[in-house]
MIDOSE-1310 file (N, C-alpha, C; in nm, 2 decimals, decimal comma, always signed):
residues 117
xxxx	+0,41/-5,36/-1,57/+0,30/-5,37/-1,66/+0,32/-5,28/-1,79; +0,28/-5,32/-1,89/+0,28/-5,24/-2,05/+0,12/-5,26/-2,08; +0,07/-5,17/-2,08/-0,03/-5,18/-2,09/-0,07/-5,11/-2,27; -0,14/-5,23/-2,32/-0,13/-5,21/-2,48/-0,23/-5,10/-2,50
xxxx	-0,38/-5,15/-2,41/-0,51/-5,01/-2,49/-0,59/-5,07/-2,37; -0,66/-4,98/-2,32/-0,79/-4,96/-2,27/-0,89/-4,91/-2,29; -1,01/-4,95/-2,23/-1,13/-4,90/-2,31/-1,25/-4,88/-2,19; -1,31/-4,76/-2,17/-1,35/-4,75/-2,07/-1,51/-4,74/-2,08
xxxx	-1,56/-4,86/-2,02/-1,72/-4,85/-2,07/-1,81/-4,76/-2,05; -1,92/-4,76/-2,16/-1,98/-4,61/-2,22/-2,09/-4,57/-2,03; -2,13/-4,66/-1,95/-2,09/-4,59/-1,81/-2,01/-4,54/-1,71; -1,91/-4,57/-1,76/-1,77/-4,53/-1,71/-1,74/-4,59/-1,59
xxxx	-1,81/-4,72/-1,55/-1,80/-4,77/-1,43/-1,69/-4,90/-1,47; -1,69/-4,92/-1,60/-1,54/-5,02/-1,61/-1,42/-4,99/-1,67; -1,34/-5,02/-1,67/-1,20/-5,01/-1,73/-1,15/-5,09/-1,77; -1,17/-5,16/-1,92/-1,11/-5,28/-1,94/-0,97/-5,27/-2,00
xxxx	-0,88/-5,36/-1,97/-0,73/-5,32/-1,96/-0,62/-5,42/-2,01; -0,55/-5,41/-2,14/-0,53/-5,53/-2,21/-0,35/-5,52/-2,18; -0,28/-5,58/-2,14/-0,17/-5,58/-2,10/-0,05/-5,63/-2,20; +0,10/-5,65/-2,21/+0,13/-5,74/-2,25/+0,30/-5,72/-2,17
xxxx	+0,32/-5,77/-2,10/+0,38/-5,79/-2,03/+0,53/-5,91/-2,01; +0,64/-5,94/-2,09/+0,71/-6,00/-2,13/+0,63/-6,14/-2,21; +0,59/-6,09/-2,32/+0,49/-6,20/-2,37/+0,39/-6,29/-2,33; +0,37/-6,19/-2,24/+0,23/-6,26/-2,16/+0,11/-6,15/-2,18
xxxx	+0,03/-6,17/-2,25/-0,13/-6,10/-2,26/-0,20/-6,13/-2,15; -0,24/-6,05/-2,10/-0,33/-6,00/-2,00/-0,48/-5,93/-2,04; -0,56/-5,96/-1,95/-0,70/-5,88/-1,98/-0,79/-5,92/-1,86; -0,84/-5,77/-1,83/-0,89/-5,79/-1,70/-0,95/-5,60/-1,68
xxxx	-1,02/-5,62/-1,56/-1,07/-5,49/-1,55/-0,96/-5,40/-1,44; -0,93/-5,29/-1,45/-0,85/-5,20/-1,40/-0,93/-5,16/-1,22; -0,86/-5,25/-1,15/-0,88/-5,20/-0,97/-0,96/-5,35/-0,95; -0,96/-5,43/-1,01/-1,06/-5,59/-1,05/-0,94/-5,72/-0,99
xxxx	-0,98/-5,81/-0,90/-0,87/-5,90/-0,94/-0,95/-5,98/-1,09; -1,03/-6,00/-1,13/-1,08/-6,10/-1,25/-0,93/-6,05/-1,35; -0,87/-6,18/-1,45/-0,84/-6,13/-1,52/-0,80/-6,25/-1,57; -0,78/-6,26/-1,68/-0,78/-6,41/-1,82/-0,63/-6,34/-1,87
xxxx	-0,55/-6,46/-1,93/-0,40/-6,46/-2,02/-0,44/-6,53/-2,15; -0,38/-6,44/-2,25/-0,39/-6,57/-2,38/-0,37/-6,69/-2,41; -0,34/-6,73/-2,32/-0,30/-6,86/-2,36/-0,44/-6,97/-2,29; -0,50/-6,90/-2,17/-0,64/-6,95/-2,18/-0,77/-6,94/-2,24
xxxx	-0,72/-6,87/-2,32/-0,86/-6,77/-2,43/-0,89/-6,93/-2,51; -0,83/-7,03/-2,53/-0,86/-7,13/-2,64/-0,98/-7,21/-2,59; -0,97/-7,21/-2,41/-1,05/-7,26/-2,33/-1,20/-7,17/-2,35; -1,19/-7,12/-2,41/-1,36/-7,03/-2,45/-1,35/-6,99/-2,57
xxxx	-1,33/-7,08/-2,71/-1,34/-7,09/-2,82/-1,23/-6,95/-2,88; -1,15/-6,90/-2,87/-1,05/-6,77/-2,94/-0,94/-6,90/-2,91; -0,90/-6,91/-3,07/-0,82/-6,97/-3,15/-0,66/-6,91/-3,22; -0,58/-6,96/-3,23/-0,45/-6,91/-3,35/-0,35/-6,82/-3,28
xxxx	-0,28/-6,72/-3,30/-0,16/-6,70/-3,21/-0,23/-6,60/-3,13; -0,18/-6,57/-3,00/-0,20/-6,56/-2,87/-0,26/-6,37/-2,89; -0,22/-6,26/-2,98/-0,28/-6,15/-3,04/-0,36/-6,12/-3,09; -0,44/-6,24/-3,17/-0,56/-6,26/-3,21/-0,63/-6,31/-3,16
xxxx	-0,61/-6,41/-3,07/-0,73/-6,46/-3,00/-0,77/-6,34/-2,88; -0,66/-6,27/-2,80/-0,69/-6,11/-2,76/-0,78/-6,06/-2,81; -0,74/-6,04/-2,94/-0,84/-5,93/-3,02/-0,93/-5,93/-3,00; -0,98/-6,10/-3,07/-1,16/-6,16/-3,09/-1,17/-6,16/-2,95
xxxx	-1,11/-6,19/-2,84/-1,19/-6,16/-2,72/-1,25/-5,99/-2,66; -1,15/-5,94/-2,70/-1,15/-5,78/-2,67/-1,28/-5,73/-2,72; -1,27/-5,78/-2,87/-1,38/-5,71/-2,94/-1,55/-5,78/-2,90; -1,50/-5,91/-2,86/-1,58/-5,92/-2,77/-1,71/-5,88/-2,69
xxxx	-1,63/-5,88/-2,67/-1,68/-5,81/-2,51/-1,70/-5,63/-2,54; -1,66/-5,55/-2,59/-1,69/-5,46/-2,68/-1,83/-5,41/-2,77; -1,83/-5,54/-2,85/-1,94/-5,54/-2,94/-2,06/-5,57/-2,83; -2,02/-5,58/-2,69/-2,15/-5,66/-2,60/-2,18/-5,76/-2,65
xxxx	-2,12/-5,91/-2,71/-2,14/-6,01/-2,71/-2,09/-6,13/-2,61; -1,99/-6,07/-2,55/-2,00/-6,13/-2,39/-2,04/-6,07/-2,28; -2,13/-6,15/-2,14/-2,16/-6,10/-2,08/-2,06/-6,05/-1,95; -2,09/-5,98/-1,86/-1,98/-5,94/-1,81/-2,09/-5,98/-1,60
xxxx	-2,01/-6,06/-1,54/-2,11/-6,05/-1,41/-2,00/-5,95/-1,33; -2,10/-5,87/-1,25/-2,04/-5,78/-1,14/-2,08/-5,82/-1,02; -2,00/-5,86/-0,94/-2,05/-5,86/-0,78/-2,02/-5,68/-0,75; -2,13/-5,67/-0,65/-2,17/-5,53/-0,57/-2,14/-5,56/-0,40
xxxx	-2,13/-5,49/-0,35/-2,09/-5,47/-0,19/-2,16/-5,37/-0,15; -2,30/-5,36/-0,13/-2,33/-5,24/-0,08/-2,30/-5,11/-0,16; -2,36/-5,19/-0,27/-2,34/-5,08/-0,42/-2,18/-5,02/-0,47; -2,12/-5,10/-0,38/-1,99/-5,10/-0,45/-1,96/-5,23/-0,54
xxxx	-1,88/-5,18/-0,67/-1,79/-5,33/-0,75/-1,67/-5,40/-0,65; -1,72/-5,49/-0,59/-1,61/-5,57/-0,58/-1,50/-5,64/-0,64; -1,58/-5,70/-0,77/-1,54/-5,76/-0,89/-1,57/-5,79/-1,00; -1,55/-5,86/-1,13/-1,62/-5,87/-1,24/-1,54/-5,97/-1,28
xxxx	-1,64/-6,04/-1,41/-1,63/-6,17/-1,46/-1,68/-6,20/-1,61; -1,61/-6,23/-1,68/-1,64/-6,22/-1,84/-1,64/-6,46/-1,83; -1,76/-6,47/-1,81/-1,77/-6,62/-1,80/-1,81/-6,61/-1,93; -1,75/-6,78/-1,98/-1,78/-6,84/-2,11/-1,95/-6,83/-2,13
xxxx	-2,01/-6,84/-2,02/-2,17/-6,87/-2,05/-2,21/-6,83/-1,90; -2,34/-6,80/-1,88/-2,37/-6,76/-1,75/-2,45/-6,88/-1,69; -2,40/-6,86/-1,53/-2,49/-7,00/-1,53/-2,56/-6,95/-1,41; -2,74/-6,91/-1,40/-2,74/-6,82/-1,36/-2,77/-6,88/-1,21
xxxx	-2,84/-7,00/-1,16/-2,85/-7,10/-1,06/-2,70/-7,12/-1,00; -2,60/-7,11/-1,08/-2,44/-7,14/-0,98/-2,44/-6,96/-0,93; -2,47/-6,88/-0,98/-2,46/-6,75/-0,96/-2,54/-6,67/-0,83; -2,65/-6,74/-0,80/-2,75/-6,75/-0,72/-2,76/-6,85/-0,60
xxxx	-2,71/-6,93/-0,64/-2,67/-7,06/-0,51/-2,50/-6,98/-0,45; -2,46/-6,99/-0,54/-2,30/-6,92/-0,46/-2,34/-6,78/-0,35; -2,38/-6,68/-0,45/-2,42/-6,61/-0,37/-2,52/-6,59/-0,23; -2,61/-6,67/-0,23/-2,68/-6,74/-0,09/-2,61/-6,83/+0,00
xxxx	-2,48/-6,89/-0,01/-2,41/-7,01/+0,04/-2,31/-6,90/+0,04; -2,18/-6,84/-0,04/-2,06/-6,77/+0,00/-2,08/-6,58/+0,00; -2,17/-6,55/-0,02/-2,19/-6,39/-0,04/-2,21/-6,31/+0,10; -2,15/-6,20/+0,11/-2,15/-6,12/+0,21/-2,25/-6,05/+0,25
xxxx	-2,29/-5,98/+0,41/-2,43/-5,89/+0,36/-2,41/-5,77/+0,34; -2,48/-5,77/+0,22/-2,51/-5,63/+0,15/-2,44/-5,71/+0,02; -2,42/-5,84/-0,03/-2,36/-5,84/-0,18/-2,44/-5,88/-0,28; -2,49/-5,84/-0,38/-2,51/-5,88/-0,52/-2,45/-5,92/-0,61
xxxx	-2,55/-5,91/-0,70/-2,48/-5,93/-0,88/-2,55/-5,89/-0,97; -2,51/-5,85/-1,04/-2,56/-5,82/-1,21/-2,50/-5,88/-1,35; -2,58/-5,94/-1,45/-2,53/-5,97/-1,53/-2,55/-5,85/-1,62; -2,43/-5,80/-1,72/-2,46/-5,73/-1,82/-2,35/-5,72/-1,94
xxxx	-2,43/-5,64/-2,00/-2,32/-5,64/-2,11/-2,24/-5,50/-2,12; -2,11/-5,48/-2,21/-2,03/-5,35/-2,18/-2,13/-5,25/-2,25; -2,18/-5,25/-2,31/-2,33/-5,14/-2,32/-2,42/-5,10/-2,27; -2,43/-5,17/-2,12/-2,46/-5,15/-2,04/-2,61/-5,24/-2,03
xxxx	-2,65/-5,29/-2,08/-2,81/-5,34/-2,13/-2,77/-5,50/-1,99; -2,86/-5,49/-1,96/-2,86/-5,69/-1,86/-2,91/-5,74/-1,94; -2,84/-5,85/-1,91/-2,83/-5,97/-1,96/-2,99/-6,05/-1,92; -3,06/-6,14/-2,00/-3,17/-6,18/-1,93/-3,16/-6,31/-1,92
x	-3,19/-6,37/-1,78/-3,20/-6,51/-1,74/-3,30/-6,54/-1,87
């Protein structure tokens, strides 16, 4: 791993972690398996060579204009998820059909503010 910059959110409960790795960009949260490569960023509107579309995603998610879901385990992070759009009925059916007991979720942004259905 070459890890290019990280950015650790203002509750310090994430670590987002931008990689680049024999020309492969990476982005994902640090101890997370969730994690996106640039070359799928076009699949959620970030466009043009594979550094830039990084960026506009980075900043992103940054600016808190993408939402970020966390599954919990008994108030632990399991995992996290920067989805194109939240869908919040697949979020709530999965979770009643595949979810563990004691698991949640939260939708929010890296500012920490939730997201509102």
């Amino acid at each position: 791993m070459a890890i290019v910059e990280q950015h650790l959110s203002p509750d310090r409960e994430l670590n987002l972690v931008v990689d680049l790795t024999n020309d492969d960009w990476t982005i994902g949260f640090e101890g997370y398996p969730y994690h996106t490569h640039a070359d799928l960023l076009s699949r959620s509107g970030y466009h043009g060579p594979p550094k830039e579309g990084v960026r506009d995603f980075v900043d992103d998610i940054l600016a808190s204009c993408r939402a970020i879901v966390i599954w919990r385990v008994n108030g632990r992070i399991r995992d996290c998820d920067v989805p194109d759009e939240v869908d919040w009925k697949r979020l709530d059916d999965g979770l009643a059909k595949y979810g563990v007991p004691g698991e949640t979720f939260e939708v929010r942004f890296w500012n920490g503010l939730p997201a509102v259905r």
